[in-house]
N, C-alpha and C positions, 0 to 999 in steps of 0.2 A: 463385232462379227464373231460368231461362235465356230469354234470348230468342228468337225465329224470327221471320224474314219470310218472307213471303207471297209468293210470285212466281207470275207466271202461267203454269200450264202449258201444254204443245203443243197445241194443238188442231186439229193439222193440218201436213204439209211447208210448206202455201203461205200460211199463215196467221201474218202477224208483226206483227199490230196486231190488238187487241182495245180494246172501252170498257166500262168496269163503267157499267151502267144501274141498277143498284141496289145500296144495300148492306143485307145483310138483319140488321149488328151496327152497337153504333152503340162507340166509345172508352165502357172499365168493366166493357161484357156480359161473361160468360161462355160460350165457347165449348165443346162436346165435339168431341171428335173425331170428322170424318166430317159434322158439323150444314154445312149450306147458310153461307156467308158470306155471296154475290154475286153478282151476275148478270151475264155479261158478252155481249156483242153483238159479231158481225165481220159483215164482208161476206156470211159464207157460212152462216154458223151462230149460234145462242145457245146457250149453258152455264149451267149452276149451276156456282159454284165451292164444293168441301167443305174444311172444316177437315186439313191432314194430323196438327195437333194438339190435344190440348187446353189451355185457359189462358184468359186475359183480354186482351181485345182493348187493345191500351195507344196507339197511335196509327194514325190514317186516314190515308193519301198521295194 
């Protein structure tokens, strides 16, 4: 099994800090591809973050 992290995508030229306000997996779940992980908040906007894979979530940061 290979692993992947998670990194936050652009969500914007001026936008270079974001805070996950929620995480919608917790370490164990199963993820698919594409499923909501998170939710993140900026100054300017909020997001769902999606899975780019599928797999099991093995640790939070």
């Amino acid at each position: 099994m290979a692993n992947f992290e998670l990194v936050m995508p652009k969500l914007g030229e001026s936008i270079i800090e974001a805070t996950i306000v929620r995480w919608h997996k917790k370490e164990g779940d199963l993820v698919v591809e594409d499923e909501s992980i998170a939710d993140l908040a900026t100054d300017k906007v909020d997001s769902e973050i999606p899975s780019p894979v599928e797999g099991i979530v093995t640790k939070l940061f």
